[in-house]
Structures are given as C-alpha cells and as structure tokens.
C-alpha positions in Angstrom: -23.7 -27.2 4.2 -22.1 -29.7 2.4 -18.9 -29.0 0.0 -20.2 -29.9 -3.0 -23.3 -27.5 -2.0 -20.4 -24.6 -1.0 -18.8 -25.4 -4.4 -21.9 -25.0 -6.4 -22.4 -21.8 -4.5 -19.0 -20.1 -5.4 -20.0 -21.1 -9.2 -21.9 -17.5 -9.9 -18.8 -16.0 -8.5 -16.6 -17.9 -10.5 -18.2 -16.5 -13.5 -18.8 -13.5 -12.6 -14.7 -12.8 -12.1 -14.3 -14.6 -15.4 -16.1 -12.2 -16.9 -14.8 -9.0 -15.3 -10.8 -10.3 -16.1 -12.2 -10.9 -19.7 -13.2 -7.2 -20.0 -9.7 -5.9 -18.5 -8.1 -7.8 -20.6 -10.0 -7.7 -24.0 -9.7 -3.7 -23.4 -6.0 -3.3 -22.5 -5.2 -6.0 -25.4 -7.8 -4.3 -27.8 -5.8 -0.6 -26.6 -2.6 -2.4 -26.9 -0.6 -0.9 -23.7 2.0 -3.1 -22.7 1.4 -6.6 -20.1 -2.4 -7.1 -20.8 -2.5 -9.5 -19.0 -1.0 -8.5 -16.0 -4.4 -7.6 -14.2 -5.3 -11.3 -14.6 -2.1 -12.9 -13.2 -2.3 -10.4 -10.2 -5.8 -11.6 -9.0 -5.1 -15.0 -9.7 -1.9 -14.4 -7.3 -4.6 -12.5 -4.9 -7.2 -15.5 -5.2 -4.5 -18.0 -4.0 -2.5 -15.8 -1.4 -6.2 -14.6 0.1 -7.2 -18.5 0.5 -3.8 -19.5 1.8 -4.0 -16.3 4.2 -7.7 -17.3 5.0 -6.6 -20.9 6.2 -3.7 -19.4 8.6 -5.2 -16.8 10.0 -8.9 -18.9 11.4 -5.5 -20.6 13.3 -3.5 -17.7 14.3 -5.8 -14.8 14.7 -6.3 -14.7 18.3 -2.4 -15.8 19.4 -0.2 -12.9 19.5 3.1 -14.6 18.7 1.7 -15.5 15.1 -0.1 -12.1 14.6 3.2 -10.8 15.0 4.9 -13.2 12.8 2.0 -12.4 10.4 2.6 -8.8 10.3 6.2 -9.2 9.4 5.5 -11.6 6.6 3.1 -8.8 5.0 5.8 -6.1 6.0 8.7 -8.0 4.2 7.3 -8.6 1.1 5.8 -5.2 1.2 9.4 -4.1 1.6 10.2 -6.3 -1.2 7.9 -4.9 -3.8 8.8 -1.3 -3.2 12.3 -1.9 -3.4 11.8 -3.8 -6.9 9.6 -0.8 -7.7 12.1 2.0 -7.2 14.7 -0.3 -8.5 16.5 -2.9 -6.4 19.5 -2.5 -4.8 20.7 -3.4 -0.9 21.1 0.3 0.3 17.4 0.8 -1.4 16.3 -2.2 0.5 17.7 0.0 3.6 16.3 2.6 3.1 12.6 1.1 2.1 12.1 -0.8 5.3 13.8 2.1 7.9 11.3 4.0 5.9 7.5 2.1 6.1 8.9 0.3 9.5 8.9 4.4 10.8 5.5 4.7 9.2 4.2 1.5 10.1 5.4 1.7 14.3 4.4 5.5 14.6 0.9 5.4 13.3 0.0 1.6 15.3 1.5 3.2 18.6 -0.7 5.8 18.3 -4.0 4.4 16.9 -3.9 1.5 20.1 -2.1 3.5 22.9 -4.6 6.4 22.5 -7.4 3.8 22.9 -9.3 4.7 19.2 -8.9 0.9 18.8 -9.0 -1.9 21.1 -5.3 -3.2 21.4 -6.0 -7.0 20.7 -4.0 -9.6 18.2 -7.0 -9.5 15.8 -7.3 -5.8 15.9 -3.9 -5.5 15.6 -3.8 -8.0 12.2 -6.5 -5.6 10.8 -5.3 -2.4 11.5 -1.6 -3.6 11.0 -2.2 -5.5 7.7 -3.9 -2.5 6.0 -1.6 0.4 7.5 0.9 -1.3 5.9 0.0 -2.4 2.7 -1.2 1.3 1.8 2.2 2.5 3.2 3.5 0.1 0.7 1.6 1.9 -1.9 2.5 5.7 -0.9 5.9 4.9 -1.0 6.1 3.0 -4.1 4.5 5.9 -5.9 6.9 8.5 -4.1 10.1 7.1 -5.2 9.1 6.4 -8.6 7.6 9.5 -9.3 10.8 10.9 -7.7 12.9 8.7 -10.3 10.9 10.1 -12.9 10.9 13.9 -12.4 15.3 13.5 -11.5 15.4 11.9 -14.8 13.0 14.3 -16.6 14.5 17.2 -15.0 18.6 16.2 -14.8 19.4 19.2 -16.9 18.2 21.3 -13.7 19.1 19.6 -10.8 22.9 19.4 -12.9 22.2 23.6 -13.1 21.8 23.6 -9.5 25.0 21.3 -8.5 27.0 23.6 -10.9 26.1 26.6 -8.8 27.0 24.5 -5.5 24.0 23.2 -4.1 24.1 19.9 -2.3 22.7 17.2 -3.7 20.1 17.0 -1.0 18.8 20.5 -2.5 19.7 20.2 -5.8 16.3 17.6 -6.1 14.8 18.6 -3.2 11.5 20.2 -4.8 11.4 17.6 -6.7 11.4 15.0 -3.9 8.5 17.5 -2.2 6.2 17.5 -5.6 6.6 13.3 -5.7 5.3 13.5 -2.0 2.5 15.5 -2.8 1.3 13.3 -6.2 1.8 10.3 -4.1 -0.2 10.7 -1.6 -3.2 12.1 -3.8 -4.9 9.2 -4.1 -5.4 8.2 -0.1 -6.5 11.9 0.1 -8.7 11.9 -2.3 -10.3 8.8 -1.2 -10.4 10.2 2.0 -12.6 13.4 1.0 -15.0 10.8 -1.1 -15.6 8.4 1.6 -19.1 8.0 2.3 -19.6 10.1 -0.9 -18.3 8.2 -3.7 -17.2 4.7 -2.3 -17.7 2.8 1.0 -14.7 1.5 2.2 -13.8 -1.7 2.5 -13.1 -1.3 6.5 -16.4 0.0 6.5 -18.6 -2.5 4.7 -16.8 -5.5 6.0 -17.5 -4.3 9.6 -20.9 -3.9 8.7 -21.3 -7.2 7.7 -19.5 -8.7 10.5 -22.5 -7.0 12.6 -21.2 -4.0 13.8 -23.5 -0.6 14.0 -23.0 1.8 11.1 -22.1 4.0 14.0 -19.0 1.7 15.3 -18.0 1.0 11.4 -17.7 4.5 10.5 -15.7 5.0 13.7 -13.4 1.9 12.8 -12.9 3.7 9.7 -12.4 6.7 10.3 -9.4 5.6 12.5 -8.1 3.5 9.4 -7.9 6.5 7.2 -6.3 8.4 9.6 -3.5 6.1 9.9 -3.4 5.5 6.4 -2.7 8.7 5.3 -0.1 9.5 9.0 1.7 6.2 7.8 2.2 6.8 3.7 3.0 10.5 4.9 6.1 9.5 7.3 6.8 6.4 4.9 7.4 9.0 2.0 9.0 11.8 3.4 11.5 9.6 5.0 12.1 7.7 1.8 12.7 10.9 -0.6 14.9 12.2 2.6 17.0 9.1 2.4 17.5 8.7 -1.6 16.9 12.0 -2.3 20.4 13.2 -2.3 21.3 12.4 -6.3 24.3 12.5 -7.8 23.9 11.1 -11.3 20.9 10.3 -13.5 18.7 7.8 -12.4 19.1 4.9 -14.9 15.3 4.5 -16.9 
C-alpha cells in the first residue's frame, strides 16, 4: 500500500477523534469545570508520544539493552508525574521512585520467574510498560487523596499529636482509607473484566492472533500484577510521607 493510500485510510479515524475531543470539550466548557481543554492537549501529547514510541520500539523491541533503557524512560517520567502530582519536592521524588521501583521489581520478578509469562525483551516491554504505568496511577491517587483527607482532617490528626501520638499514627488511618479509595478503580476493573469491558491486553492479543484461551491467560497475569504493583507502590508511599507534621499546603 502506498502512503498516500495509508493516509487516506487514517482519514475516517482522523474524524472520528475530532469529533469525540469536540464532545469532551463542548461538555466540560458548556459545564464550566476548570481546563476544558485539558482532555484534548493530553491525547494530542498521547498521539505524538504513541508514534514517536511506535517508530523506536519496531527498532528496539527484540534487543534487551534498549528494552531496558525503554523501561526506564517510562519509569522516570512516570516518577516525574507522581511526584508533580503529590507536589514536588526532592525528598518526594525519593520517596516516589523507592516506592513504584519496589512495586515495579516485585511484581516483574514474580510474573517471569514463576514462568506465567515467557521472560523475553518484548514480553518484558509489555508487561513492564503497563505494570508500571498503572503503578503510576495507584500511587498518584494514594498520595493525593492522602494530602486531601490530612488537610480536611488537621484538626484531628493535631488532637491526636496533642495526646502524644507519633506522627506516623497520628494520620495513619488516614493513610489506610487513601490506600483503599486508590486502589478502587483497578479492583473494580478487575471484577468487570469480561463483564463490562475487554481489556486492552486482551483485545490486542486477540488481534495479534492469539487464542481467546492464551489472551485471557495473558491477562489475567496483567491484572494480577497490576493490582500486586499499585498495592506495594501505595502502601510504601503513604509509609514513607505518611508521618505529618504540619498541614499539607492546598
């Protein structure tokens, strides 16, 4: 096929997003929350980081040096956007990457050295690239729902430093409740899986040719380590900023 044929061919797609971002953003304008158009400079970022990634990886998928170098690209700036998340600072950038890098090594030890996927550099960019981008996720909404509740709820976590607690356990239920809300949504995509949606692990190895028998196996293994990695990546996190001293600035 010719370019100019492959061109014409992405035109119904090109519409087609048009369209969809015009509806996102006609809504959140017409609703009038805050950065309406937010949602459309995001894909626009994801359209040109997916064709840059798309061009290095047909040239680095099957060499393990640059799979590796690949997978600590992703986990950098995954790093990065947590840490800007929870609100920047160096020890914060610390504590973010012990955190998802504890997440991140835990959960790929276990998914290749048990077998449940075959350890090669392409598996390992899959498995790798989606373990931690939803650790990214988990822990982003950990620490800022911990932020929120300290904030919302200074007057008791000051009420339970005047009576001598640490500061560890002055916020430390609060630091459990921001694990549990964070990693609601992976669990309840997990329980709707094959019910409500089709993942994306699924349907992609579908269409790459695999049996429905070997995708559903593939993905059952992804959210598995989804929901092992955001789980360590939390729980370390809140134990590592957990201990509060002062109100969290808004």
């Amino acid at each position: 096929m010719t370019l100019p044929a492959e061109l014409a061919g992405l035109l119904p797609t090109l519409v087609g997003v048009v369209l969809l971002l015009a509806v996102v953003v006609t809504v959140l304008r017409g609703y009038r929350t805050q950065h309406p158009f937010a949602p459309a400079f995001a894909l626009l970022r994801g359209i040109l980081q997916l064709a840059a990634i798309s061009l290095i990886l047909s040239g680095i998928i099957n060499d393990p040096l640059w799979v590796g170098v690949g997978l600590l690209v992703m986990f950098a700036a995954a790093v990065g956007t947590v840490t800007r998340r929870i609100g920047f600072s160096r020890a914060h950038l610390v504590r973010v990457a012990s955190a998802m890098a504890l997440g991140v090594i835990v959960t790929l030890s276990i998914v290749f050295a048990t077998g449940a996927i075959e350890f090669s550099p392409r598996y390992v960019l899959a498995i790798g690239g989606i373990i931690i981008g939803n650790a990214m996720s988990i822990a982003t909404l950990s620490g800022r729902r911990f932020s929120e509740a300290v904030g919302d709820h200074w007057d008791e976590v000051e009420g339970w430093l005047a009576l001598g607690a640490t500061p560890r356990q002055s916020s430390r239920d609060l630091a459990r409740r921001a694990v549990y809300f964070a990693m609601i949504p992976s669990t309840d995509q997990t329980k709707t899986t094959g019910l409500v949606t089709l993942p994306g692990a699924f349907v992609g190895a579908i269409f790459g040719g695999a049996s429905p028998l070997e995708a559903g196996r593939f993905q059952i293994v992804v959210l598995a380590g989804i929901l092992c990695a955001g789980s360590i990546a939390a729980v370390t996190l809140l134990h590592l900023i957990s201990p509060v001293t002062q109100k969290p600035v808004p």
